[in-house]
C-alpha positions as CSV (number, residue, x, y, z in Angstrom):
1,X,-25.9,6.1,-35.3
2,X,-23.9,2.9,-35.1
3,X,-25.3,0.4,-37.7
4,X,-24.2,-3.5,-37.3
5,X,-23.9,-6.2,-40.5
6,X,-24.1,-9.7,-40.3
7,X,-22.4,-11.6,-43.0
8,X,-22.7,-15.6,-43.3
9,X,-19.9,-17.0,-45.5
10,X,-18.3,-20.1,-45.8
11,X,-20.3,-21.5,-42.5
12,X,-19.2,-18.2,-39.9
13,X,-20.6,-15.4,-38.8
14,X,-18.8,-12.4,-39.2
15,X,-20.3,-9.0,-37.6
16,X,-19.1,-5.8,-39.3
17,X,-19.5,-2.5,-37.4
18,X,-19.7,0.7,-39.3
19,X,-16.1,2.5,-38.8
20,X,-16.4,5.2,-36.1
21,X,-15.0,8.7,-37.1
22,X,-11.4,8.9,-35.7
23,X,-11.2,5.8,-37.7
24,X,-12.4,7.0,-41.0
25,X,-10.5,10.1,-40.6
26,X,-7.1,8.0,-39.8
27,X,-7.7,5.4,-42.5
28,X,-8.4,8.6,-44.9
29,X,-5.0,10.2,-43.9
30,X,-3.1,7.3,-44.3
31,X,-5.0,7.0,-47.8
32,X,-4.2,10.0,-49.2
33,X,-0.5,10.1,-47.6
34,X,0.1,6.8,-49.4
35,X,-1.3,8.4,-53.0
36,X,0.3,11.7,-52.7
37,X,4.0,9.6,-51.9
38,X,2.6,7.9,-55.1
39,X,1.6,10.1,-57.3
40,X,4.6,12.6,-56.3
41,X,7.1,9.5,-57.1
42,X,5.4,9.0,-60.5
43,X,5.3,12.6,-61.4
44,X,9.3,12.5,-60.2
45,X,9.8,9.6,-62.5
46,X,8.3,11.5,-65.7
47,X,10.7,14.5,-64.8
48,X,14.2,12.8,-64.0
49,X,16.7,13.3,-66.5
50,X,17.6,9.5,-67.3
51,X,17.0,6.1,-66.5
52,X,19.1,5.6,-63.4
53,X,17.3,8.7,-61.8
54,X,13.9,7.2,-62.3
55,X,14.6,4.0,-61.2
56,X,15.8,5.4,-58.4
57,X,12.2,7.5,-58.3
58,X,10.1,4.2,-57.3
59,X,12.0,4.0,-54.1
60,X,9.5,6.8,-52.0
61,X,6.7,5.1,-53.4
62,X,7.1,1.5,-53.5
63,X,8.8,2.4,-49.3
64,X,6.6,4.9,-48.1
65,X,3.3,5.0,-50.5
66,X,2.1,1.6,-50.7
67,X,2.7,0.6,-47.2
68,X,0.8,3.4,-46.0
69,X,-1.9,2.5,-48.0
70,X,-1.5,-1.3,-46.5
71,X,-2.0,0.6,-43.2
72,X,-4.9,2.5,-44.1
73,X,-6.8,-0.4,-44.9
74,X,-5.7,-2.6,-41.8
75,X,-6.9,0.7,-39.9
76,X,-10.4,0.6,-42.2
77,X,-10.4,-3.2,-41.3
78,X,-9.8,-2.7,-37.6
79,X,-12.8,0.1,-37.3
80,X,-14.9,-2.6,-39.4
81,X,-14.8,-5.8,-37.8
82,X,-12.0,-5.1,-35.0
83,X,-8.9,-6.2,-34.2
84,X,-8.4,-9.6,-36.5
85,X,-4.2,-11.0,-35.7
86,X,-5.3,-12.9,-39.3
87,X,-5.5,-9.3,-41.1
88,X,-2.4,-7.9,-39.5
89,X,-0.3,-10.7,-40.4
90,X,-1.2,-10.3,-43.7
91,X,-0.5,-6.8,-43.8
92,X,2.7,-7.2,-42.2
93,X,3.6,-9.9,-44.4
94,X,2.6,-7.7,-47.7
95,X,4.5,-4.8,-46.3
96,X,7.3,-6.7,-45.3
97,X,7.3,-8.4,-49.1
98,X,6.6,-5.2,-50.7
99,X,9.8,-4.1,-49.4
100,X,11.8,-7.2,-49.8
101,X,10.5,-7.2,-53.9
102,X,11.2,-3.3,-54.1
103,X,15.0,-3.7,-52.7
104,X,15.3,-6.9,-55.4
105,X,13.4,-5.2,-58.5
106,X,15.6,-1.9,-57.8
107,X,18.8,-4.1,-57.6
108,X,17.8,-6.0,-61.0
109,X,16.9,-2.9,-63.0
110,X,20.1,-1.2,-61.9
111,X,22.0,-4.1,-63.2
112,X,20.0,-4.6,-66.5
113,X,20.7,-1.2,-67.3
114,X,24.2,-1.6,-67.0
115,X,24.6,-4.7,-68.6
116,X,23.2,-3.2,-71.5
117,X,26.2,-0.8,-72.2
118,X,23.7,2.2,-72.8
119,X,24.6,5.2,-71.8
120,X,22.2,6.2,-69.2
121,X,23.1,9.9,-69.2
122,X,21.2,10.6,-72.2
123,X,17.7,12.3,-71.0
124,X,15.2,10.7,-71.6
125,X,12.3,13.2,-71.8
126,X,13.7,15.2,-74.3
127,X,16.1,17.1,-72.4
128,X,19.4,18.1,-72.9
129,X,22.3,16.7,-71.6
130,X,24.6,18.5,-69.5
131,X,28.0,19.9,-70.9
132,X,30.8,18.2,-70.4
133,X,33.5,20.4,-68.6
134,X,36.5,20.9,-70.8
């Protein structure tokens, strides 16, 4: 059953098409690849041992996570109303920015917590610290 919507806004038609199933299953897998890379970084994050190590944790999920889930929903999109160039360069614009923001935010944090003079070895969770060979 292949049901078609009709949306006026702003003066155009748009026609929306309900998402066929290879479509819904890809846009699902690419869903739920993006929030497991997600949920596994932030579950990484709450176990590393000190600061540097979880900064270093939001690399596989600001990389790999989110831009999946910027590609599930261009894949949603694309079973929805078809192939717009509009909505894929604006998801490879957010992608590309994503990235571009993650590789900036990492750099600042890094040198913020240096610039601090902390030591960064200390765990942070409650841990112990590793002894110091003699």
């Amino acid at each position: 059953m292949n049901l078609t919507f009709v949306a006026a806004g702003a003066g155009e038609l748009i026609e929306f098409h309900e998402p066929t199933w290879p479509i819904a299953i890809l846009a699902g897998a690419l869903a739920l690849a993006g929030a497991v890379y997600v949920f596994v970084s932030a579950r990484a994050m709450y176990l590393a041992p000190d600061a540097i190590s979880q900064i270093n944790m939001i690399g596989p999920a600001a990389g790999v996570g989110l831009p999946l889930l910027i590609l599930s929903n261009l894949v949603y999109s694309w079973g929805e109303i078809g192939f717009d160039f509009g909505v894929f360069l604006r998801a490879i614009a957010a992608i590309f920015t994503l990235l571009v923001i993650q590789a900036v935010g990492s750099y600042i944090m890094g040198r913020a917590l240096h610039a601090t003079h902390w030591d960064h070895t200390v765990p942070l969770s409650g841990g112990e610290r590793a002894k110091e060979p003699k």
